[in-house]
mmCIF file of the N, C-alpha and C atoms, coordinates in Angstrom:
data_MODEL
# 
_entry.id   MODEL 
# 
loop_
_atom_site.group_PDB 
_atom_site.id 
_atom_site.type_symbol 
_atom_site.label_atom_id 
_atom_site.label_alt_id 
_atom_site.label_comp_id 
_atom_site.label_asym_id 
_atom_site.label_entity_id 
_atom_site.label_seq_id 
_atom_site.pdbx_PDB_ins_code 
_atom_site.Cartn_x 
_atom_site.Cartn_y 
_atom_site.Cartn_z 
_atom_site.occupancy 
_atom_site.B_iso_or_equiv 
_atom_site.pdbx_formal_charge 
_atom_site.auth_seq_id 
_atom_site.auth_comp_id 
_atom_site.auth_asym_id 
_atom_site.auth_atom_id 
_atom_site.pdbx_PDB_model_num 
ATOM 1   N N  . UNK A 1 1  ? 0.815  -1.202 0.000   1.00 0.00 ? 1  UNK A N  1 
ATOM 2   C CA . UNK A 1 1  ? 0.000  0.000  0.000   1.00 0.00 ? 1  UNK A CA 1 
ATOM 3   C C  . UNK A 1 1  ? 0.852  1.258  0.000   1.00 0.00 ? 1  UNK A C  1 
ATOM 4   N N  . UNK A 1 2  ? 1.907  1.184  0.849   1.00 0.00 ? 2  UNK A N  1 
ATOM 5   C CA . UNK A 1 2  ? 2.812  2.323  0.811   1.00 0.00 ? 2  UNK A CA 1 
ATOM 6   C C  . UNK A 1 2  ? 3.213  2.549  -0.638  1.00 0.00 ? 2  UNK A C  1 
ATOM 7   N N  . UNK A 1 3  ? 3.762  1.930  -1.513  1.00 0.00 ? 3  UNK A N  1 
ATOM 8   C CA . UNK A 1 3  ? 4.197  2.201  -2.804  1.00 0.00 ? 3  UNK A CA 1 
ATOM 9   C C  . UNK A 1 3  ? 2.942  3.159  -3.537  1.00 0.00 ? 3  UNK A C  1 
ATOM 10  N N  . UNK A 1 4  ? 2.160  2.432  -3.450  1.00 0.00 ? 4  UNK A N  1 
ATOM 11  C CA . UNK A 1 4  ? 0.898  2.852  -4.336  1.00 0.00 ? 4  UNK A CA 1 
ATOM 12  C C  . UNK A 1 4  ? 0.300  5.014  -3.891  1.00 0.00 ? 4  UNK A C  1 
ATOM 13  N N  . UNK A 1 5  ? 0.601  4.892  -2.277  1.00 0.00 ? 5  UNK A N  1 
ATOM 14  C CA . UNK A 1 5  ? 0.717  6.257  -2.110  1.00 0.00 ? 5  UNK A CA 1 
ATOM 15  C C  . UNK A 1 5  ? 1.559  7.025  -2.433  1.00 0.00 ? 5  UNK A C  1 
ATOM 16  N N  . UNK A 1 6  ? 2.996  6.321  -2.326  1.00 0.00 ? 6  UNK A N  1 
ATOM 17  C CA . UNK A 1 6  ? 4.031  7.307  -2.761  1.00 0.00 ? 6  UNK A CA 1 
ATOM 18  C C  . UNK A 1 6  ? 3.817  7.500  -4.534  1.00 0.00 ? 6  UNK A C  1 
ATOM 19  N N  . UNK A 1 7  ? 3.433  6.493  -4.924  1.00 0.00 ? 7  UNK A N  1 
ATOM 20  C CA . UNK A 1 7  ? 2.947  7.036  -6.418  1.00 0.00 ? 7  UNK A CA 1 
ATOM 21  C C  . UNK A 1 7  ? 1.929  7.980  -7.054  1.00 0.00 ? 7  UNK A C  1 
ATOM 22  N N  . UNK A 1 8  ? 0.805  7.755  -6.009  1.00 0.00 ? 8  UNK A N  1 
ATOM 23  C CA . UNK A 1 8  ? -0.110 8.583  -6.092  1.00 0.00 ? 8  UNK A CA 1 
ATOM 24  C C  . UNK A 1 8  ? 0.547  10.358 -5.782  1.00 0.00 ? 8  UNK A C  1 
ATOM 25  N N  . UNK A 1 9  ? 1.190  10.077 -4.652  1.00 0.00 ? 9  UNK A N  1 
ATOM 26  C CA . UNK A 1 9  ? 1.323  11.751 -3.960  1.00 0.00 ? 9  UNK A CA 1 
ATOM 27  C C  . UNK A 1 9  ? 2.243  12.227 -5.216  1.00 0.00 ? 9  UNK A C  1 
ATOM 28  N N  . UNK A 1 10 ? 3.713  11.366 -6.196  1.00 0.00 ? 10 UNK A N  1 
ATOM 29  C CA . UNK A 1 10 ? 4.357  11.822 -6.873  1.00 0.00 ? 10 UNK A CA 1 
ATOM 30  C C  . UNK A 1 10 ? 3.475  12.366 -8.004  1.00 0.00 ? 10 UNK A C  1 
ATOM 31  N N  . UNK A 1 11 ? 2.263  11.914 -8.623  1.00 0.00 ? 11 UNK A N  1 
ATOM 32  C CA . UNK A 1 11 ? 1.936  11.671 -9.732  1.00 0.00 ? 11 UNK A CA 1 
ATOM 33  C C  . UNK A 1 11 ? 1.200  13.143 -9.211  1.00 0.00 ? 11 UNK A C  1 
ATOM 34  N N  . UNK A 1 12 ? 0.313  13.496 -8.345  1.00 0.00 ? 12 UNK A N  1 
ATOM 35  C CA . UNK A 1 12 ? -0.207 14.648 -7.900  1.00 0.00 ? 12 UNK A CA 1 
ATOM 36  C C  . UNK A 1 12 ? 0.470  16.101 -7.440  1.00 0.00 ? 12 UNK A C  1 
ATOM 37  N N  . UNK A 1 13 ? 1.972  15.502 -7.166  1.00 0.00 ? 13 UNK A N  1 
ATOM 38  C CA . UNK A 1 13 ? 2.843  16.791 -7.135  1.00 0.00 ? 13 UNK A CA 1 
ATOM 39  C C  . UNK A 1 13 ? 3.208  16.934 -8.387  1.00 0.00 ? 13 UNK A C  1 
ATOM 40  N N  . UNK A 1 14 ? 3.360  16.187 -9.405  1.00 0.00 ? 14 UNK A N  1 
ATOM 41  C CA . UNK A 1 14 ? 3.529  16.415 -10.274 1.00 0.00 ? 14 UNK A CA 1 
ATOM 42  C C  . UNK A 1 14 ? 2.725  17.102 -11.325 1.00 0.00 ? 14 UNK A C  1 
ATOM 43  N N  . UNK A 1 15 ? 1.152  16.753 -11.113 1.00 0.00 ? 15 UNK A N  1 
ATOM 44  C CA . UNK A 1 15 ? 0.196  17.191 -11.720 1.00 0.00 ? 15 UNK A CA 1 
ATOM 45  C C  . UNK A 1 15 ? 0.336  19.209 -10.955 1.00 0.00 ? 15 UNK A C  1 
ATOM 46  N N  . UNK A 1 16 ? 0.556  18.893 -9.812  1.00 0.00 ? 16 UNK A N  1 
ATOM 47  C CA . UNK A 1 16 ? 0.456  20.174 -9.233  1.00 0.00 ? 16 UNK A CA 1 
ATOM 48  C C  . UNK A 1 16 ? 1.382  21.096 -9.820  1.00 0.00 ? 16 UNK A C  1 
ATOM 49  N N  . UNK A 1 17 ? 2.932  20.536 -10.068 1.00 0.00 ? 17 UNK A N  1 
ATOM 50  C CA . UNK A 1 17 ? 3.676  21.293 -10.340 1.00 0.00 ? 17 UNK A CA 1 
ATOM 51  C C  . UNK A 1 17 ? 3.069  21.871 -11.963 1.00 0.00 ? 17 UNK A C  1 
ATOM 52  N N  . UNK A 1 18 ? 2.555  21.194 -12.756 1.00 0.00 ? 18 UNK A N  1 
ATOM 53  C CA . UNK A 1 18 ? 2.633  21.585 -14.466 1.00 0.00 ? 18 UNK A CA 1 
ATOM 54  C C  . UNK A 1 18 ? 1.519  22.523 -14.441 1.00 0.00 ? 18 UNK A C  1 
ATOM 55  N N  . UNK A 1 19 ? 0.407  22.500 -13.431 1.00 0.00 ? 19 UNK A N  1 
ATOM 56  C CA . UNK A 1 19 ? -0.707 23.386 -13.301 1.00 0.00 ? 19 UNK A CA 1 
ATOM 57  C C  . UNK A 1 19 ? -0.285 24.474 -13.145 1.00 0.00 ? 19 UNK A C  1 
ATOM 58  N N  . UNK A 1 20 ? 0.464  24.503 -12.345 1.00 0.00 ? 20 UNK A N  1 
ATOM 59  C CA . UNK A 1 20 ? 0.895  25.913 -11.738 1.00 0.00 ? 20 UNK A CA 1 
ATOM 60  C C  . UNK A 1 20 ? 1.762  26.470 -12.572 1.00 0.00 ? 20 UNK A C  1 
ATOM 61  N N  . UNK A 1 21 ? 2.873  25.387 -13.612 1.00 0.00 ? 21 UNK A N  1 
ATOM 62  C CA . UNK A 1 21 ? 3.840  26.483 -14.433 1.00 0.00 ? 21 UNK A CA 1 
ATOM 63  C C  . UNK A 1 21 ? 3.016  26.848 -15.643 1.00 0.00 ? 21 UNK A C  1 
ATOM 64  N N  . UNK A 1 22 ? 1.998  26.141 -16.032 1.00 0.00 ? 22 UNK A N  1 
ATOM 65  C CA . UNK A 1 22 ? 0.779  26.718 -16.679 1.00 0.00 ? 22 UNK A CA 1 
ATOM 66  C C  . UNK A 1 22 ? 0.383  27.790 -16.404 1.00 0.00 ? 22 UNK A C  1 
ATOM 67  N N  . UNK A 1 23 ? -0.019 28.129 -15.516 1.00 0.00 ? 23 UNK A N  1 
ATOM 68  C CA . UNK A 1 23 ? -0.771 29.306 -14.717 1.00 0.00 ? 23 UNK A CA 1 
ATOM 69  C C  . UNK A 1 23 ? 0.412  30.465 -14.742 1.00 0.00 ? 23 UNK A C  1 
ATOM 70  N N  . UNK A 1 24 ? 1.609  30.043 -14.608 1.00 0.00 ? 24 UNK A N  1 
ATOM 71  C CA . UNK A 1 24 ? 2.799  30.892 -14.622 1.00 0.00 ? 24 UNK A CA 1 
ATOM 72  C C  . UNK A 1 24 ? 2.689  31.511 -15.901 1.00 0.00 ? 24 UNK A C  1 
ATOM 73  N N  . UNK A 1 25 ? 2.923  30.675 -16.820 1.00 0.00 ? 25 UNK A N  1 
ATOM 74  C CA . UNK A 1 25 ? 2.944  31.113 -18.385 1.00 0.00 ? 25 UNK A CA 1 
ATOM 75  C C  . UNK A 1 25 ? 1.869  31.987 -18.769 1.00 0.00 ? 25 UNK A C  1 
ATOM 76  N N  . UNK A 1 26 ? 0.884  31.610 -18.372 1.00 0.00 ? 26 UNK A N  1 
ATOM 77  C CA . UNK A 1 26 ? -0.707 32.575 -18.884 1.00 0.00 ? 26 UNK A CA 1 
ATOM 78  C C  . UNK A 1 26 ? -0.712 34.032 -18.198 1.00 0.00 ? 26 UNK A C  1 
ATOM 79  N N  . UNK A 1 27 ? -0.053 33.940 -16.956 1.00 0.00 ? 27 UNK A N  1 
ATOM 80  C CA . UNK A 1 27 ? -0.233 34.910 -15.837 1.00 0.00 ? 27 UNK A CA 1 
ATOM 81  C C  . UNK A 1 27 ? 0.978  36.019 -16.896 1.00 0.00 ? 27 UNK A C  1 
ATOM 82  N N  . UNK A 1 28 ? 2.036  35.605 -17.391 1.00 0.00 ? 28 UNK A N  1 
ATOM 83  C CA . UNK A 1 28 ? 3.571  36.023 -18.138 1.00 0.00 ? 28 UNK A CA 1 
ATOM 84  C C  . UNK A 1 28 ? 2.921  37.098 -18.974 1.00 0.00 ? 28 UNK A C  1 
ATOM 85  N N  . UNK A 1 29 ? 2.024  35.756 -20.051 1.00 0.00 ? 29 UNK A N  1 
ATOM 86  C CA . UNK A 1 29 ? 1.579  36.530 -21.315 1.00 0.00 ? 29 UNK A CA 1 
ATOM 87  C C  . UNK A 1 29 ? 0.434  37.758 -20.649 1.00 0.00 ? 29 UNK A C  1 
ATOM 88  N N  . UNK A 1 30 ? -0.295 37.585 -20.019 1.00 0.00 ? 30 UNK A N  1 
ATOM 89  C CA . UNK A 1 30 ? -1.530 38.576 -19.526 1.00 0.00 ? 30 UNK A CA 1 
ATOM 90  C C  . UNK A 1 30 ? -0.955 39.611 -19.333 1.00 0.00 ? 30 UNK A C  1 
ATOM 91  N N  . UNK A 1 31 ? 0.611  40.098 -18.268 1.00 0.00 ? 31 UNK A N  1 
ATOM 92  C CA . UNK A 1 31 ? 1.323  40.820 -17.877 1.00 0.00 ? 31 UNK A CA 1 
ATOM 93  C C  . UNK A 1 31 ? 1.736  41.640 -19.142 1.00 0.00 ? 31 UNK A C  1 
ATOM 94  N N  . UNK A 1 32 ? 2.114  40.396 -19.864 1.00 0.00 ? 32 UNK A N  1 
ATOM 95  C CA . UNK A 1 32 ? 2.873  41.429 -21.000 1.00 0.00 ? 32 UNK A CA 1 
ATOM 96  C C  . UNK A 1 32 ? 1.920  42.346 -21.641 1.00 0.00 ? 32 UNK A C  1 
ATOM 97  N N  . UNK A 1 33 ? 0.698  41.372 -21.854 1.00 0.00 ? 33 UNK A N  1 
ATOM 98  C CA . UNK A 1 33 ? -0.530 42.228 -22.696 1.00 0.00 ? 33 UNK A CA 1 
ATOM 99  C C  . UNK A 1 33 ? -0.764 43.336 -21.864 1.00 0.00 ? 33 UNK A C  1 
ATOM 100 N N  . UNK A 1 34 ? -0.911 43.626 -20.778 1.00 0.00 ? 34 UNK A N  1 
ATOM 101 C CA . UNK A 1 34 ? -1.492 44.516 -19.718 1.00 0.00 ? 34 UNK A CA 1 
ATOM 102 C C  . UNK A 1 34 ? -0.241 45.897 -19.839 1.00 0.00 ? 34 UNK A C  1 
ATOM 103 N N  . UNK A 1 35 ? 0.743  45.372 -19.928 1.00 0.00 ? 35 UNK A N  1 
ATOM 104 C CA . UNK A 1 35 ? 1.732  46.349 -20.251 1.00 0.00 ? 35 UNK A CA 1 
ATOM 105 C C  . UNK A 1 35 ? 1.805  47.191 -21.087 1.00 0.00 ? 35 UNK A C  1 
ATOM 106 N N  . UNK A 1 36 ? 1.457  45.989 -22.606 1.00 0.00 ? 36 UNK A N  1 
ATOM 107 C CA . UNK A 1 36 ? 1.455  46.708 -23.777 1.00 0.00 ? 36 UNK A CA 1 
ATOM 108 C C  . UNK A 1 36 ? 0.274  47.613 -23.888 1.00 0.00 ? 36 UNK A C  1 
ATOM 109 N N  . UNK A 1 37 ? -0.645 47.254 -23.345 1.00 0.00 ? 37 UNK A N  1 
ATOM 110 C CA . UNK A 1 37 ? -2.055 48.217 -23.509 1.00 0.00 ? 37 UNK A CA 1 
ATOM 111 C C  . UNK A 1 37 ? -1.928 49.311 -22.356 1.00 0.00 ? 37 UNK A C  1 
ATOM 112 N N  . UNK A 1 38 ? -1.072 49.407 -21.443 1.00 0.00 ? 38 UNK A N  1 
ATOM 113 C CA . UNK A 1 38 ? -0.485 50.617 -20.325 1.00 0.00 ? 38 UNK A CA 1 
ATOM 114 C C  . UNK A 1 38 ? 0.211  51.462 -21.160 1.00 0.00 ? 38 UNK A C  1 
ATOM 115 N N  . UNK A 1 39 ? 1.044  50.945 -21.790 1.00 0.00 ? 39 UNK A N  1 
ATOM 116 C CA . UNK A 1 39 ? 2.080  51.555 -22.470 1.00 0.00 ? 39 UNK A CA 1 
ATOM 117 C C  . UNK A 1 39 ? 1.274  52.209 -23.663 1.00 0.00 ? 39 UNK A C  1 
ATOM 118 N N  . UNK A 1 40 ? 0.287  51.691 -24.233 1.00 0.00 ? 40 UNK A N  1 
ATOM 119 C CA . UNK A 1 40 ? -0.557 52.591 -25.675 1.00 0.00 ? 40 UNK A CA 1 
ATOM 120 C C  . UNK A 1 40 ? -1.289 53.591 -25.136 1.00 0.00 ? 40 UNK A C  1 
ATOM 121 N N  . UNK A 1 41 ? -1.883 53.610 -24.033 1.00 0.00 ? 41 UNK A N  1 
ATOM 122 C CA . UNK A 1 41 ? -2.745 54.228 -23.230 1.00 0.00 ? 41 UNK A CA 1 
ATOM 123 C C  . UNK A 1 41 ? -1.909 55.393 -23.119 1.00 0.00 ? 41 UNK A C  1 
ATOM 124 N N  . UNK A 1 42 ? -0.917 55.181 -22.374 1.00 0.00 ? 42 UNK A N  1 
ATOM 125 C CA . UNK A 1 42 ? 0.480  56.776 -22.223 1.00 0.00 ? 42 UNK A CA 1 
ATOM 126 C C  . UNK A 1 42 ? 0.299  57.072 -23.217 1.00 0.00 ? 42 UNK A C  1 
ATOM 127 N N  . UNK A 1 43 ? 1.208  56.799 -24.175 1.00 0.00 ? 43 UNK A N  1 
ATOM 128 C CA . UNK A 1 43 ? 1.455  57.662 -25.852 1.00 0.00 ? 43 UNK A CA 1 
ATOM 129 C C  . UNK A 1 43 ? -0.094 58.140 -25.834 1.00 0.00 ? 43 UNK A C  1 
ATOM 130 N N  . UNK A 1 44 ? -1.306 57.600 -26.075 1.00 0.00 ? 44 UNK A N  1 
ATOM 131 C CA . UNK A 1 44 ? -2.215 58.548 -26.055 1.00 0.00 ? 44 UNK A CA 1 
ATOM 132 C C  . UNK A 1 44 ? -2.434 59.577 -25.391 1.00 0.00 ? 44 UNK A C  1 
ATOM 133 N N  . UNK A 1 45 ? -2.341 59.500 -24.208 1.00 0.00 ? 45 UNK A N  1 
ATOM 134 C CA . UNK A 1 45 ? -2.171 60.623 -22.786 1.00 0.00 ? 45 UNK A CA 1 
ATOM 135 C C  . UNK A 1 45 ? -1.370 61.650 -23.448 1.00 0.00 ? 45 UNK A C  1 
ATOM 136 N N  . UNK A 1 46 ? -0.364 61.448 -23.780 1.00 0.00 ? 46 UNK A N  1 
ATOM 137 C CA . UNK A 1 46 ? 0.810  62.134 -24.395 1.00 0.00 ? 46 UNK A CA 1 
ATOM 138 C C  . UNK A 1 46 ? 0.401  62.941 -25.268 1.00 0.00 ? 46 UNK A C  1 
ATOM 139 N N  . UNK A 1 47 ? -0.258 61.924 -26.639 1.00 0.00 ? 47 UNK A N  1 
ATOM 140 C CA . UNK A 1 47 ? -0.387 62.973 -27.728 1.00 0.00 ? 47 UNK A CA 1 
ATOM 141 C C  . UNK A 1 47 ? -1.240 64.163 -27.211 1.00 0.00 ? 47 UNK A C  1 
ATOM 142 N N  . UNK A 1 48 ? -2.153 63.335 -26.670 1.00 0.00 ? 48 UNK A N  1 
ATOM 143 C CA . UNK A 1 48 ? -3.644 64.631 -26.320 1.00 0.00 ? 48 UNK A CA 1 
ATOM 144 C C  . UNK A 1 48 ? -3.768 65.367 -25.291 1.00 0.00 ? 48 UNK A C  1 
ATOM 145 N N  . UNK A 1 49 ? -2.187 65.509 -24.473 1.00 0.00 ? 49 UNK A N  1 
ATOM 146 C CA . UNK A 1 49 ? -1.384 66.497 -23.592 1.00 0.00 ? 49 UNK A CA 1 
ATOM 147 C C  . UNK A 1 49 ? -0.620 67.177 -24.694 1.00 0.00 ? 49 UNK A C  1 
ATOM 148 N N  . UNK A 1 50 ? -0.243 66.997 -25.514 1.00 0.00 ? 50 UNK A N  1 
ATOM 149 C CA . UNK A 1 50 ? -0.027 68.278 -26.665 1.00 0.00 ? 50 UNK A CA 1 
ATOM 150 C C  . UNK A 1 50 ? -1.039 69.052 -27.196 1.00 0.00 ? 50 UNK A C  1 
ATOM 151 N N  . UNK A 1 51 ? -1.923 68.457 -27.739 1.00 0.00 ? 51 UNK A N  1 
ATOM 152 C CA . UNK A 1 51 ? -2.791 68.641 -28.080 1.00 0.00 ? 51 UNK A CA 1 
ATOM 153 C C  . UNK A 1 51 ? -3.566 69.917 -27.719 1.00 0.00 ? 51 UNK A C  1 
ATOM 154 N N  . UNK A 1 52 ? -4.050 69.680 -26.575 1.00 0.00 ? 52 UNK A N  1 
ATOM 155 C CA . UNK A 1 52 ? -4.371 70.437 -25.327 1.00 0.00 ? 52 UNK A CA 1 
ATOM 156 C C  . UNK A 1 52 ? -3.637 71.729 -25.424 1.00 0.00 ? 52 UNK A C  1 
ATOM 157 N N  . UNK A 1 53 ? -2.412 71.539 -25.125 1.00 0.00 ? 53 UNK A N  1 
ATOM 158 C CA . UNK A 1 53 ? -1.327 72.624 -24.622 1.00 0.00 ? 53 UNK A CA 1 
ATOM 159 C C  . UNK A 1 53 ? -1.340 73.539 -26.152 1.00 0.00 ? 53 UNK A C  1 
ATOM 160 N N  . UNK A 1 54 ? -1.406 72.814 -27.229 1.00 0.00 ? 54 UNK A N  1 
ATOM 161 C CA . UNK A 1 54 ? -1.090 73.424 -28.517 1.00 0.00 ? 54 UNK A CA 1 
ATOM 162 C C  . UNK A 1 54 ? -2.043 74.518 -28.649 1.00 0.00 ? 54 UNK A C  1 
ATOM 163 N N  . UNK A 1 55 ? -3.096 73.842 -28.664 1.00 0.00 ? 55 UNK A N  1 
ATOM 164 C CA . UNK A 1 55 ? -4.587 74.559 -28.539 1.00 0.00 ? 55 UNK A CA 1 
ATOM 165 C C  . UNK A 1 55 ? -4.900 75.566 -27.528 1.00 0.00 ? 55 UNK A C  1 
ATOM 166 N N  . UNK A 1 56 ? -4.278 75.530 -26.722 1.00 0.00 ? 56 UNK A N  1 
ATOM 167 C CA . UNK A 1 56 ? -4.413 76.585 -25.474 1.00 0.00 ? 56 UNK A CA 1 
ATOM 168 C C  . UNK A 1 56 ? -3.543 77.823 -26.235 1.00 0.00 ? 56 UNK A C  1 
ATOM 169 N N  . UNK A 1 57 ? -2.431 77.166 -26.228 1.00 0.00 ? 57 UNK A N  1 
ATOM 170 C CA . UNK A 1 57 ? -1.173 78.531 -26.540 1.00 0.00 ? 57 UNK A CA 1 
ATOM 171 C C  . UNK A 1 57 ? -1.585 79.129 -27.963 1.00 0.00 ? 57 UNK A C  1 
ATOM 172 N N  . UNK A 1 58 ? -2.499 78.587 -28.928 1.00 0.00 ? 58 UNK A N  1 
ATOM 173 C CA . UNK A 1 58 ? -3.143 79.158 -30.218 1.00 0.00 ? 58 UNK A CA 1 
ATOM 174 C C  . UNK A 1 58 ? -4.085 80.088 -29.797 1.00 0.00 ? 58 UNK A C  1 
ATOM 175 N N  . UNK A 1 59 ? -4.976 79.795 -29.097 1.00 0.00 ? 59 UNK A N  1 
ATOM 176 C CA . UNK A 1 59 ? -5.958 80.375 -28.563 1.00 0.00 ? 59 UNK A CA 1 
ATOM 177 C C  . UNK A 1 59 ? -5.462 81.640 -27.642 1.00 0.00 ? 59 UNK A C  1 
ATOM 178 N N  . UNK A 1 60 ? -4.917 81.546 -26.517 1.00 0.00 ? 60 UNK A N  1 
ATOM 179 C CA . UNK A 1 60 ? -3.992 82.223 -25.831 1.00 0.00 ? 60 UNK A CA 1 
ATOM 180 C C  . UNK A 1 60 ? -3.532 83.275 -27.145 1.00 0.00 ? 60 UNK A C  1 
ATOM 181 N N  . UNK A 1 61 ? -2.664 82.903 -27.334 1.00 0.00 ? 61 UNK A N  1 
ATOM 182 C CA . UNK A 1 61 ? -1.762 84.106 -28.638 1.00 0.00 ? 61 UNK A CA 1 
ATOM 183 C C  . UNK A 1 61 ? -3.103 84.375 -29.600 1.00 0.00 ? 61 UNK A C  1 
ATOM 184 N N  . UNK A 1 62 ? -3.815 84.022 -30.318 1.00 0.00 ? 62 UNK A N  1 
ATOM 185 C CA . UNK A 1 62 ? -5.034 84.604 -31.147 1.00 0.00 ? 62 UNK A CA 1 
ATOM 186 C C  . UNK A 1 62 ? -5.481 85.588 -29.712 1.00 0.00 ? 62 UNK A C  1 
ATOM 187 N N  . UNK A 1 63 ? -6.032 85.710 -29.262 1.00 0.00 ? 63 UNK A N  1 
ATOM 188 C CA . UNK A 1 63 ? -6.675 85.995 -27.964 1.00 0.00 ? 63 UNK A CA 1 
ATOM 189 C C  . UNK A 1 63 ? -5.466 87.464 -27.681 1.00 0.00 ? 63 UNK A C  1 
ATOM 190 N N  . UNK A 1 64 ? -4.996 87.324 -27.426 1.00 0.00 ? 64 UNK A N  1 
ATOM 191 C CA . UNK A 1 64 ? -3.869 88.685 -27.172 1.00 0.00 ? 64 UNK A CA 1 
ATOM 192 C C  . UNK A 1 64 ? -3.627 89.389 -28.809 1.00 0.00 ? 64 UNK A C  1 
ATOM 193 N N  . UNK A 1 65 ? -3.509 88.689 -30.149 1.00 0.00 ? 65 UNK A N  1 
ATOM 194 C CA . UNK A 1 65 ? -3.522 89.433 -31.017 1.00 0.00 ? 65 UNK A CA 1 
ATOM 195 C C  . UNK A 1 65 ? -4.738 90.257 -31.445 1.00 0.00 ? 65 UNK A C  1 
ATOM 196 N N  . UNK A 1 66 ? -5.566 89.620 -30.532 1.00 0.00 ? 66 UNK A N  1 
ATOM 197 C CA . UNK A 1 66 ? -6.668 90.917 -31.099 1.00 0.00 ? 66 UNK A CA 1 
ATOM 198 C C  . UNK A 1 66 ? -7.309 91.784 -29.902 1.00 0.00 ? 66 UNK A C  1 
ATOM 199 N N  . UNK A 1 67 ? -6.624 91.380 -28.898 1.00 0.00 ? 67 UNK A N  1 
ATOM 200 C CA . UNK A 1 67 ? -6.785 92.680 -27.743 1.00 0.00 ? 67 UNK A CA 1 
ATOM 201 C C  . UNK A 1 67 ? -5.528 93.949 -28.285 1.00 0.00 ? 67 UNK A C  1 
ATOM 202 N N  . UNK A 1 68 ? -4.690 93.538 -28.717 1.00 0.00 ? 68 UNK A N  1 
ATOM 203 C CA . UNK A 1 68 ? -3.338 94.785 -28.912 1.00 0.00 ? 68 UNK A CA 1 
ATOM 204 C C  . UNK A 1 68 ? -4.165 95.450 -30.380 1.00 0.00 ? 68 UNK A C  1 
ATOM 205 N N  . UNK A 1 69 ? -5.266 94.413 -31.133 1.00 0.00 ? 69 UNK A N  1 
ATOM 206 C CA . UNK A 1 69 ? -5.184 94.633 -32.399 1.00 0.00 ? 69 UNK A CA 1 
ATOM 207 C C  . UNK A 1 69 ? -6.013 95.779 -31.976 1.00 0.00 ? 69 UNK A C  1 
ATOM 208 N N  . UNK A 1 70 ? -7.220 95.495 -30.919 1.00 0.00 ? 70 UNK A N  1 
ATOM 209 C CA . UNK A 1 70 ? -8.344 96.225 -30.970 1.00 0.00 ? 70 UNK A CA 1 
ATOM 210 C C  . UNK A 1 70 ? -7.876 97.914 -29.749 1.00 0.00 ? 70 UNK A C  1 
ATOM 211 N N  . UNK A 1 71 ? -6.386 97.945 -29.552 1.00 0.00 ? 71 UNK A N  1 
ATOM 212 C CA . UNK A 1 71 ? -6.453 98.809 -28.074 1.00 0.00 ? 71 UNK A CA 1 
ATOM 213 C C  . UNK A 1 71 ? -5.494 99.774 -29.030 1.00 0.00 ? 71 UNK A C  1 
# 
């Protein structure tokens, strides 16, 4: 009977171990994806923090050229 457990418990640590480096691998790729879509998200932030700023300082400077235009 002893044999038959020690086979069983190997065959179940074993099952345990491949589950889990499974789970490792999926958990890897998810990370990476999660990154890459963090990382696209910035550059957008980015562009449309120029954007913003561009549009302000146009507006801003239009905005003063026609107060000096009109004084």
């Amino acid at each position: 009977m002893r044999k038959s457990v020690k086979k069983r418990t190997s065959q179940t640590a074993s099952m345990a171990h491949h589950r889990i480096d499974e789970h490792e691998k999926l958990c890897r790729i998810m990370q990476k994806q999660t990154n890459d879509q963090i990382n696209d998200i910035k550059n957008r932030v980015i562009r449309l923090e120029k954007l913003v700023i561009t549009s302000g300082g146009a507006l801003i400077t239009g905005m003063a050229y026609l107060i000096f235009k009109l004084i």
